[in-house]
MIPAVEX-326368 format. One line per 8 residues: number of its first residue (from 1); for each residue x, y, z of C-alpha. Coordinates in steps of 0.2 Angstrom, whole numbers, always signed. Layout:
REM MIPAVEX-326368
NUM) X/Y/Z | ...
REM end
This chain:
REM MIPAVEX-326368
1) -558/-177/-414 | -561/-189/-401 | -557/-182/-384 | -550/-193/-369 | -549/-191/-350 | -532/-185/-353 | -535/-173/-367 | -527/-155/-369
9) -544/-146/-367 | -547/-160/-349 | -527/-157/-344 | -526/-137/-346 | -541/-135/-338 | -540/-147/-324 | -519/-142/-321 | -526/-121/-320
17) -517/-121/-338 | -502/-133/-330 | -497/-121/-317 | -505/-132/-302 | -488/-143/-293 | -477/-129/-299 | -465/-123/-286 | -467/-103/-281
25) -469/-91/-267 | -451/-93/-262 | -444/-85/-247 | -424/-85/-242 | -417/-86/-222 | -405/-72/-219 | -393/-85/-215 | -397/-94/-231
33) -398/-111/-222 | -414/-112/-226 | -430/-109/-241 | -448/-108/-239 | -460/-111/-252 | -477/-115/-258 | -483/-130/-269 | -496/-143/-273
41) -493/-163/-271 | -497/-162/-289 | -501/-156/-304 | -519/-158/-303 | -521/-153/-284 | -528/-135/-283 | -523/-136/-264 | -506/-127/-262
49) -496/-133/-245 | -481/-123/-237 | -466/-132/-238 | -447/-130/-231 | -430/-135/-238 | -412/-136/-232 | -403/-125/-244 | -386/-135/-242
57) -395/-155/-245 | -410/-150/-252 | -421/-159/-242 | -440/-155/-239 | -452/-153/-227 | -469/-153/-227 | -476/-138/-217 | -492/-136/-220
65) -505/-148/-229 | -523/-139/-229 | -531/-154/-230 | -525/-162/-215 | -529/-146/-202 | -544/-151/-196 | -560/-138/-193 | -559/-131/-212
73) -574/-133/-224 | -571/-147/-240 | -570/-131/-252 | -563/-115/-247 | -576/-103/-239 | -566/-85/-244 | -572/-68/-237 | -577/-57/-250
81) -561/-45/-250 | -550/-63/-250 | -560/-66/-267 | -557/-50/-276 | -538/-50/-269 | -537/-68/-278 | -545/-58/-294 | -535/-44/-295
89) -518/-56/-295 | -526/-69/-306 | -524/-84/-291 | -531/-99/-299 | -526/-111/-283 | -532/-112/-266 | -524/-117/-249 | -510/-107/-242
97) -509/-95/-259 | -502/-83/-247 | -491/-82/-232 | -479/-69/-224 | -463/-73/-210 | -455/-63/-198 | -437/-55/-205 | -430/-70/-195
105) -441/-80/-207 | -443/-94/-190 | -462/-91/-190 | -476/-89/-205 | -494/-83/-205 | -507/-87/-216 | -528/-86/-217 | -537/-102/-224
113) -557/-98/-226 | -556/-81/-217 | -545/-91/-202 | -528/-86/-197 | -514/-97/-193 | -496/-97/-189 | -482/-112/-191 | -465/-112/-186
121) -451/-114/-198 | -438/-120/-187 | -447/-132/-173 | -464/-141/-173 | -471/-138/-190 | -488/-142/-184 | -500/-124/-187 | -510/-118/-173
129) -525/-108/-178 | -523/-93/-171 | -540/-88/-157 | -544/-71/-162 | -561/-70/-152 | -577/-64/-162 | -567/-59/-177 | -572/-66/-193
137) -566/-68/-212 | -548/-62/-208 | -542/-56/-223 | -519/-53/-226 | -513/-57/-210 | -498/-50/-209 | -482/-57/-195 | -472/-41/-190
145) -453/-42/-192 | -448/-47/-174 | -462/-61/-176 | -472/-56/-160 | -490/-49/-167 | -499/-51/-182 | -512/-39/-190 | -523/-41/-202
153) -538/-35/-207 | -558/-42/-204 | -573/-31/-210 | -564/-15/-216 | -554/-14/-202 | -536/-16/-196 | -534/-30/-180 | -517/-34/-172
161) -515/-53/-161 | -502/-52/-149 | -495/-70/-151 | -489/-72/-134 | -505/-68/-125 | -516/-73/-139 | -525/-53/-136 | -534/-49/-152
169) -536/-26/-153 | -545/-17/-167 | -530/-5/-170 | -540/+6/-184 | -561/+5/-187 | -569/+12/-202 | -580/+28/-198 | -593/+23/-212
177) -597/+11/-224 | -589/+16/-238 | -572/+16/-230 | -559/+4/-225 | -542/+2/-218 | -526/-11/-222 | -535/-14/-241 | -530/-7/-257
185) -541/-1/-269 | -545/-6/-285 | -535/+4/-295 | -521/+2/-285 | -522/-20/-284 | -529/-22/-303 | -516/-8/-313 | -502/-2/-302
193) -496/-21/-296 | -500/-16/-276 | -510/-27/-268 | -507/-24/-249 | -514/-9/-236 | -503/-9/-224 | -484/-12/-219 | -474/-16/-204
201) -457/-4/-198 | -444/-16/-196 | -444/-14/-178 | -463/-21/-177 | -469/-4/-166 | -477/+4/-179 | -488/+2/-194 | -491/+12/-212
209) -510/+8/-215 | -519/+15/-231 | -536/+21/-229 | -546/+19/-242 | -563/+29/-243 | -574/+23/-259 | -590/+35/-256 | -585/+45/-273
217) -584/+30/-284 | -598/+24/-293 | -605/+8/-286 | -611/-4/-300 | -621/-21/-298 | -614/-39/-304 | -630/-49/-306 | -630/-68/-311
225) -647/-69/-322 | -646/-88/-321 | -650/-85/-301 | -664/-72/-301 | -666/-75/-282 | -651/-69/-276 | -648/-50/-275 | -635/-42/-284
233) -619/-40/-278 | -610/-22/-277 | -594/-16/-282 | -585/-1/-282 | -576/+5/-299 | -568/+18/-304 | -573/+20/-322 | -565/+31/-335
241) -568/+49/-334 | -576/+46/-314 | -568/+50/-298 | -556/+37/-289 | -556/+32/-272 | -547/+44/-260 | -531/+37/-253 | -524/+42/-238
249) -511/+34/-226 | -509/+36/-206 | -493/+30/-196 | -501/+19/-181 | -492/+13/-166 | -495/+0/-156 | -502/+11/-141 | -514/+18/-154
257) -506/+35/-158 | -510/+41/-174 | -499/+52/-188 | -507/+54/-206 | -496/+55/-218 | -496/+75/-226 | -494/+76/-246 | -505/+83/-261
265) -517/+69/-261 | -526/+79/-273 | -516/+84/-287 | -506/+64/-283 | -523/+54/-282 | -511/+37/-286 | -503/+29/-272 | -491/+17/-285
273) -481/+9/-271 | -477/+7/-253 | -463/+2/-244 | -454/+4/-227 | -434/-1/-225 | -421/+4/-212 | -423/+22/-217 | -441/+25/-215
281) -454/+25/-224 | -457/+29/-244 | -472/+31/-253 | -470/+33/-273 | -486/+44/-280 | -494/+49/-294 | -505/+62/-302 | -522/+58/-313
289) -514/+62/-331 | -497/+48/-321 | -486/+61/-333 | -476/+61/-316 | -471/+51/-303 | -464/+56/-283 | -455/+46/-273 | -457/+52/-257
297) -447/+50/-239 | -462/+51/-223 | -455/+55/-204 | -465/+42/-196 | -464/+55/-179 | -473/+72/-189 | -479/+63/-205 | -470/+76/-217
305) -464/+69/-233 | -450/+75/-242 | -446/+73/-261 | -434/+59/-264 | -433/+60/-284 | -445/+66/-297 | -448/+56/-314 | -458/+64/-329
313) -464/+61/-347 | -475/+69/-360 | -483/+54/-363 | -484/+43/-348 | -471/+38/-334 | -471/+18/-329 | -472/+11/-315 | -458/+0/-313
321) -460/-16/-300 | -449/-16/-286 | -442/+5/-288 | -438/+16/-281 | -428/+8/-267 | -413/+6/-256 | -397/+2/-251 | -391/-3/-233
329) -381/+13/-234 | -397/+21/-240 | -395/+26/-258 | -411/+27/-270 | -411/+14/-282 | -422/+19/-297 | -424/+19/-316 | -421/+29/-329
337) -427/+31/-348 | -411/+35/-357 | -415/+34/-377 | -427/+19/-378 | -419/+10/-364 | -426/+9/-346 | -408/+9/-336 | -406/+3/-318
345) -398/+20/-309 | -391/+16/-291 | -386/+35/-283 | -380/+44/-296 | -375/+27/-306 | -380/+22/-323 | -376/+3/-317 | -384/-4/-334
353) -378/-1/-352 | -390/+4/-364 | -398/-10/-375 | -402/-18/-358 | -421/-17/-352 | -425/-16/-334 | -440/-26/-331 | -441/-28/-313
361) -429/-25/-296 | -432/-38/-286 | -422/-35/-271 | -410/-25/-262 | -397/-36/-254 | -383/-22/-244 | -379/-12/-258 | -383/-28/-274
369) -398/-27/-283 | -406/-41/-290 | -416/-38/-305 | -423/-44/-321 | -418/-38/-336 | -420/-39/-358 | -409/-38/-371 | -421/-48/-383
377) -440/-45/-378 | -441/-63/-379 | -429/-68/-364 | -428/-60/-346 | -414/-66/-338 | -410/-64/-320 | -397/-50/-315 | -386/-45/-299
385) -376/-27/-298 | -367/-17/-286 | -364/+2/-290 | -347/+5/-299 | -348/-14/-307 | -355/-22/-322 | -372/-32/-321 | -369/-51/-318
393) -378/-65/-326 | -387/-76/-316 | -396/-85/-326 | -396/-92/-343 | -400/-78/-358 | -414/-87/-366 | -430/-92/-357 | -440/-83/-342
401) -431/-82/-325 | -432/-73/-309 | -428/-76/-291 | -425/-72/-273 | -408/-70/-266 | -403/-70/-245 | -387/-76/-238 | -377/-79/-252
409) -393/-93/-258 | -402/-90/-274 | -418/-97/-279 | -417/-95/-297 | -435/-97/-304 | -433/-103/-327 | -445/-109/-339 | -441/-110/-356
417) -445/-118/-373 | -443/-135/-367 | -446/-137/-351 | -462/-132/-338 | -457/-119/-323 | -444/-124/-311 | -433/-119/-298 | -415/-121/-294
425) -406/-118/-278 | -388/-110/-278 | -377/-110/-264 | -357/-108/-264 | -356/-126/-264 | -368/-131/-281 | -384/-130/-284 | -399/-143/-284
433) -419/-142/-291 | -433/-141/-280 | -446/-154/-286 | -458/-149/-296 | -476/-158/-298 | -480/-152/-314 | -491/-160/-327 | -486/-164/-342
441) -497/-158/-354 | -495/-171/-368 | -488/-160/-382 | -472/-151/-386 | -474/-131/-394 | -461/-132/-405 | -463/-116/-408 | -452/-105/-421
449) -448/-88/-416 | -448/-73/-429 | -445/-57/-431 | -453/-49/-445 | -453/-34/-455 | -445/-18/-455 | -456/-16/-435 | -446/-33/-432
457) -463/-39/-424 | -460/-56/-414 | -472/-68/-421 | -472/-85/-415 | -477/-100/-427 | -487/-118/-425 | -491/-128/-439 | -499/-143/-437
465) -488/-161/-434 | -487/-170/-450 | -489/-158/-461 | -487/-159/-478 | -480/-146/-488 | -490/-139/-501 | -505/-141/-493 | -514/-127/-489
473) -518/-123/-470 | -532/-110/-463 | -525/-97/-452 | -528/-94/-434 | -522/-78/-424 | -519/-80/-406 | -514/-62/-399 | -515/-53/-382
481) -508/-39/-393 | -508/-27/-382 | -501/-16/-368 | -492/-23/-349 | -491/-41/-359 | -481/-52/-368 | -488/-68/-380 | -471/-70/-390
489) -459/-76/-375 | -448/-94/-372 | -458/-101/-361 | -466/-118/-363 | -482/-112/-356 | -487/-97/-365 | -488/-109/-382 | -499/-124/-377
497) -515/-117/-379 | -509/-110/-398 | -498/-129/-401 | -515/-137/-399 | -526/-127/-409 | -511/-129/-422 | -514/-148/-419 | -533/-146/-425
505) -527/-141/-441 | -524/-124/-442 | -508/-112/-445 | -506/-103/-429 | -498/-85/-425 | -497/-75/-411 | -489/-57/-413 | -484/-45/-400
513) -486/-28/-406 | -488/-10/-402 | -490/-6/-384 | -481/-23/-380 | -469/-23/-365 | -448/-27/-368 | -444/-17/-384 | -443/+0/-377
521) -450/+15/-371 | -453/+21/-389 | -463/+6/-395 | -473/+4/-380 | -480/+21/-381 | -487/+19/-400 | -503/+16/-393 | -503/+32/-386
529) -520/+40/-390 | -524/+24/-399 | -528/+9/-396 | -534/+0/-411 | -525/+6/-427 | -506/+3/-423 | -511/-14/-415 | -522/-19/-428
537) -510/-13/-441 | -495/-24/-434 | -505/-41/-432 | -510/-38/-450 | -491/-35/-455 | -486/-49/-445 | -499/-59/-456 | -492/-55/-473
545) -474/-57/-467 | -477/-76/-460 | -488/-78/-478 | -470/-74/-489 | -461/-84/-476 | -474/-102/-475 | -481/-101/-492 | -493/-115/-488
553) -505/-101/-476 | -522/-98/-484 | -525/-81/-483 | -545/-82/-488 | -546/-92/-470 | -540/-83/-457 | -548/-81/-439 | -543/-73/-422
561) -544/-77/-407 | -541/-69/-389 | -545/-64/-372 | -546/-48/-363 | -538/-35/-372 | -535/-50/-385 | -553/-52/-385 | -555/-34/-390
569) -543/-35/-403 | -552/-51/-410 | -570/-42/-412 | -560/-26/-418 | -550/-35/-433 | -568/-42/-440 | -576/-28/-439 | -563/-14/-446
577) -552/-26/-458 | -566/-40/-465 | -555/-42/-478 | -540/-49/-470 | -550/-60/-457 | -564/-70/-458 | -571/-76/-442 | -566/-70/-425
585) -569/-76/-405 | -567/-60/-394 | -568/-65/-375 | -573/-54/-363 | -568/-37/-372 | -566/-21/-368 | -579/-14/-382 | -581/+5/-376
593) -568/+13/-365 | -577/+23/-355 | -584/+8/-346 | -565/+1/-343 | -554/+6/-326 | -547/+24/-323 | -529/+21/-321 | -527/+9/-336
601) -537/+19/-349 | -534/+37/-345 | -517/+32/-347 | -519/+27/-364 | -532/+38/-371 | -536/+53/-359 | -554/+58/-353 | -569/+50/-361
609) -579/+62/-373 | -561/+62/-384 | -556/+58/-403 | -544/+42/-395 | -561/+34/-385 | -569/+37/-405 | -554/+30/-413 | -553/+14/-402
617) -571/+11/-399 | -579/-6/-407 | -597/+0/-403 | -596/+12/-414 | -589/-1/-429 | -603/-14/-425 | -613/+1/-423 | -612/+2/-446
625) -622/-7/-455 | -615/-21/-468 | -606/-17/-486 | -598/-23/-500 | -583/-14/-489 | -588/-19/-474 | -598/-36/-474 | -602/-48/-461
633) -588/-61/-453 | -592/-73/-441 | -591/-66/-424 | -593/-75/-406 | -591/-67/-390 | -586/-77/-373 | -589/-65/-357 | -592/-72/-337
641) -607/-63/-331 | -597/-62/-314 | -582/-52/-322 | -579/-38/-311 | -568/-31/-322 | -572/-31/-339 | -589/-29/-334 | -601/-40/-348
649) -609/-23/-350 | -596/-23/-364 | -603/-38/-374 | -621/-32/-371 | -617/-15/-378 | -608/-24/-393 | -623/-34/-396 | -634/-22/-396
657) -625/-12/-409 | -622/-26/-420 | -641/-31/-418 | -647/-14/-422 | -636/-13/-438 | -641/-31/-444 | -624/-41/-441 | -628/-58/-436
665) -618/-64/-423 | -615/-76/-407 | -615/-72/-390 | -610/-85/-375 | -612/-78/-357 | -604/-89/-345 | -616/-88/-329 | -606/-86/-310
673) -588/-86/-321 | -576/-71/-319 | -560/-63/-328 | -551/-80/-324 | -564/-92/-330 | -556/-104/-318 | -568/-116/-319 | -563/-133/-323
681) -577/-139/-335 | -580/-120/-341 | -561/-120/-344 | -562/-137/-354 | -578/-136/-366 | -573/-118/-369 | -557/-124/-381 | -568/-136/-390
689) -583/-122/-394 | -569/-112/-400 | -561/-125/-412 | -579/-130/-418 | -582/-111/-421 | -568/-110/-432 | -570/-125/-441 | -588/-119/-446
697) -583/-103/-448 | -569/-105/-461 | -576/-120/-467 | -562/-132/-460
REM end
């Protein structure tokens, strides 16, 4: 096939897989007069601006453009905590990618390459860097809710700038080098969803700052082979089975007194979530086995805690985004597993009925909640409820949606089946679209939906345009497949990548199975102690359903594909089930356990040395030597040598394995590329390798 600037491999690479020009990062006024927001000039820029919008007209104004503020370096010169922060949240732009106001919302901070800068949202938009002496590579600079200081944190340590009289005070210093405070740590920003160390009180006098001492986790060394020259760069993780970082929290005031927060940091190693309302503080924790999780009310005067509500499992309890919080009058808002529904509880209230799954709480507006919520694992629609009253519907049923809500204006945030990302603004008086910048990529899914089997697994379909009925197509799985993820959903953008590999002549599927998130409590924990049968067993079932359904899918050509966990699941179905597939491209997978993150795996499987790290190893599979029962498929693995968190330890332990036990096989190490691989012509070639790959493989 003869590819053209505009190809899909040139267009998904170049567009950060189309999500460049999409409007995001919304933020409403308490008046709701106003929206701020982030957005690139287009679909291919990488440079996102700051933007405001009259909620009643829906006219915009440019805040801040990167490239016009003068002093910046051409490409984005980041401080290494900016970077990893950027990895663990998979941030594929660049520009203002993060920003914080005062509760006012009439002033925003933000840092471009380690610089901070604020911008009013009312008067003169033009930014001012903000002159904070010597200080350098500001990392999370952070407005306070009255909007008179910021604090951020610059080489392990919290700062606060007084905006009026442009004084810049190191509030909190690390004692050693292992330490650091106002940061998460790893665990925390890459598993648990918190990516912030520190949190203003609503009156702006005081701070809740994490401290974060590294000296017990194992320091492990990134090297780029293709650089010899350059030292290795170290890193700090907490593998499976090793200690964690110890957590702590202090309450700091603005004249420097200091009042750690007191709970069983040792038997609650997790700190899941922080946040700090008109009630106080509230920390939610978490022991090592996460069987159990605390919410916990602090006195910011004596650093007591208190027990809010207790949540515990046999299994494993979730952490939910956005709870526990709560209401103006102060009531928890939580969630609670009743059957194999996750239910919204407000007080004492079971506000959601059962067949309703709680994905998110979004908000807390007085005593509403705004969350989102499934009925089909497919959809999340947008939901509002106050406590003796039924859940409203704010959005359409089918597709994606979220949003943010202040002053009676919603930002209501959709994608679907037809249509890229978008946003909507709703006001008493109608709603209008915020423009959207979007590519378009050049091809429609048209993907078909089904549920198959007496597991009713969702399995979406491509088969190539054109056609022809009777003709017998090679088959290509395209799973994640695993835990905290989704594949199967209506959204436009989750199926290009599998429409266009249809498009190269292939039958595509992609099946979420055990361990996938939206169906329940029950089917999400299948994976428990076992991370490779039940997945393997439902894309494999999902398989022979779609075969009974599309008679025209040749079962002796079937390939997989996939990253991440779906790059583990690629090498692991040609290595235990060579009879069902017959060439496989696993990128960047996890291969032995032990090597991958605390908080994710011991979740799963428990401590290392166990029958689950056995049972879901692919070591040990590539590890036997080939049969009649086991022969050799065509395997090729993808991993960034820069990956800092599937190490590519995991691909050289698998080849190795597979070496020693005479299984030929590919390996293509990406030099300087991380987790993301978001570089453009990495991005774009590494499609077409694929789709060659295959083609050879399964003699296309």
């Amino acid at each position: 096939m003869t590819e053209t600037p505009d190809s899909f491999p040139r267009l998904h690479a170049r567009t950060r897989r189309f999500s460049l020009g999409v409007p995001r990062g919304f933020t409403v006024s308490p008046d709701g007069a106003r929206v701020v927001f982030q957005r690139s000039r287009s679909g291919t820029d990488p440079v996102t601006c700051l933007w405001s919008l009259d909620a009643a007209t829906g006219e915009e104004r440019l805040l801040v453009d990167p490239a016009q503020l003068d002093g910046l370096p051409g490409e984005e010169d980041l401080p290494a905590a900016e970077r990893a922060r950027r990895e663990r949240v998979r941030e594929q732009a660049g520009g203002v990618v993060g920003y914080t106001t005062d509760a006012a919302v009439e002033t925003a901070v933000f840092a471009l390459s380690g610089r901070p800068f604020a911008v009013s949202l009312t008067g003169d938009p033009a930014p001012r860097a903000l002159d904070v002496g010597d200080v350098e590579a500001v990392v999370d600079p952070r407005i306070d809710p009255t909007g008179q200081r910021v604090a951020f944190v610059a080489d392990r340590a919290l700062h606060l700038h007084e905006l009026s009289t442009g004084e810049t005070t190191a509030l909190l210093t690390p004692d050693s080098d292992h330490v650091s405070w106002g940061l998460p740590d790893f665990a925390a920003a890459e598993e648990m969803g918190r990516t912030r160390g520190f949190w203003w009180s609503p009156d702006g006098r005081s701070l809740l700052v994490a401290r974060v001492d590294e000296a017990p986790v194992a320091r492990w060394w990134i090297a780029d082979p293709a650089h010899p020259d350059r030292a290795p760069h170290g890193v700090r993780y907490p593998a499976a089975g090793t200690p964690n970082a110890v957590v702590g929290l202090e309450v700091v005031s603005l004249d420097g007194r200091r009042t750690p927060v007191l709970w069983d940091a040792t038997g609650y190693e997790y700190l899941a979530a922080v946040r700090w309302d008109d009630h106080g503080p509230m920390i939610t924790v978490a022991p090592r086995d996460q069987r159990e999780l605390v919410a916990l009310a602090i006195d910011p005067g004596s650093g007591a805690t208190t027990a809010l509500h207790e949540q515990t499992d046999p299994v494993w309890v979730d952490v939910v985004p956005g709870v526990p919080a709560r209401t103006a009058s102060g009531v928890l808002v939580r969630t609670v597993e009743d059957g194999d529904t996750r239910r919204l509880v407000v007080g004492d209230d079971t506000v959601t009925p059962p067949g309703l799954q709680v994905r998110e709480v979004l908000a807390v507006d007085g005593e509403t909640v705004l969350f989102r919520g499934s009925t089909d694992p497919t959809s999340t629609a947008l939901y509002r409820v106050t406590a003796g009253a039924d859940p409203e519907l704010l959005s359409p049923a089918d597709g994606l949606h979220s949003g943010v809500a202040a002053g009676g204006t919603l930002v209501r945030l959709s994608q679907d089946l037809t249509s890229a990302p978008h946003a909507v603004v709703v006001t008493a008086d109608g709603e209008h679209p915020v423009l959207g910048h979007a590519t378009d990529p050049g091809l429609d899914p048209d993907a078909t939906l089904h549920t198959f089997g007496d597991r009713e697994l969702r399995t979406a379909v491509f088969l190539p345009s054109g056609h022809v009925p009777g003709t017998p197509l090679p088959v290509l799985l395209d799973p994640y497949g695993g835990p905290h993820a989704q594949r199967v959903v209506q959204a436009r953008n989750a199926h290009l990548t599998s429409r266009w590999f249809a498009e190269q002549g292939f039958a595509v599927l992609v099946v979420d199975g055990s361990g996938s998130p939206g169906r329940g409590p029950a089917f999400e924990r299948e994976i428990h102690g076992d991370l490779a049968g039940p997945v393997l067993d439902d894309q494999v079932a999902a398989l022979q359903a779609a075969a009974r359904e599309y008679p025209d899918l040749d079962l002796t050509r079937v390939g997989i594909r996939g990253w991440s966990f779906g790059g583990y699941l690629a090498a692991l179905a040609v290595l235990r089930r060579p009879d069902v597939f017959h060439a496989g491209i696993a990128g960047a997978p996890v291969t032995d356990w032990a090597l991958y993150d605390t908080h994710y795996t011991e979740r799963y499987l428990g401590l290392p040395g166990s029958a689950p790290y056995t049972r879901s190893s692919i070591v040990d599979d590539a590890a036997l030597p080939p049969s009649d029962e086991r022969p050799v498929r065509p395997l090729m693995v993808v991993h960034g040598l820069a990956d800092d968190n599937v190490v590519a330890a995991h691909t050289l332990r698998l080849s190795s394995a597979l070496l020693a036990a005479g299984r030929p096989h590919r390996v293509l190490p990406l030099s300087g590329v991380t987790h993301m691989t978001p570089q453009e012509v990495v991005a774009e070639n590494l499609l077409r390798l694929q789709v060659d790959f295959l083609r050879e493989s399964l003699g296309v």
